[in-house]
C-alpha positions, 0 to 999 in steps of 0.5 A: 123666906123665914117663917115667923108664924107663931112665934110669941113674944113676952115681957116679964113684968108682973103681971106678965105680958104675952103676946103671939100672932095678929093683932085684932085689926090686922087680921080684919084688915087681911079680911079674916071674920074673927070672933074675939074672945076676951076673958078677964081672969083676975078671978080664975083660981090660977090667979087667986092661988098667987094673989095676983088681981090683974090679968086677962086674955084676948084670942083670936080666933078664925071663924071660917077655921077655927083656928088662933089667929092671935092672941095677948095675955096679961097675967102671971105665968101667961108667958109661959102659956102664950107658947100653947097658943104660939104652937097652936098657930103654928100647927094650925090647930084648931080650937076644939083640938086645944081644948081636948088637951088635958093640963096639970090643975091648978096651972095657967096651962089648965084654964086655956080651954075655959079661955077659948 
């Protein structure tokens, strides 16, 4: 059977859509403790910098492991930054593994730290 953990979808709108993994109440229905965190970005410079005034970030995260379980973006560029996330589930990565990552700033790529 395939294996379709970490694949990520996105619908390039403006802002842009994104989205990979679970959704909140299927990982509370699988019985997973998940700690949400949500970011409204609209005002994070990567925004700013494009004139975009909507966008925002949902991830969630596995309390017992630390690690993606979802996450929805809505902002510009963010279909490109919802394959950081999608490899992350993929590789089980952790969230302090994601933050050690250094990206190029001023990009969407640069706020996935400030996000989790």
């Amino acid at each position: 059977m395939p294996d379709y953990a970490g694949i990520p979808t996105a619908v390039f709108t403006i802002p842009e859509l994104a989205r990979v993994g679970m959704l909140e109440q299927e990982a509370r229905d699988q019985g997973i403790d998940v700690d949400v965190r949500y970011n409204d970005t609209s005002g994070w410079y990567s925004n700013y910098r494009v004139g975009e005034t909507t966008a925002a970030a949902k991830i969630l995260i596995d309390r017992a492991s630390d690690q993606i379980v979802g996450a929805h973006l809505l902002g510009p560029e963010y279909g490109e930054l919802i394959n950081f996330l999608a490899l992350a589930i993929k590789l089980d990565l952790t969230t302090p593994q994601l933050k050690s990552m250094t990206a190029a700033y001023p990009t969407v790529g640069s706020d996935l730290g400030s996000m989790l």
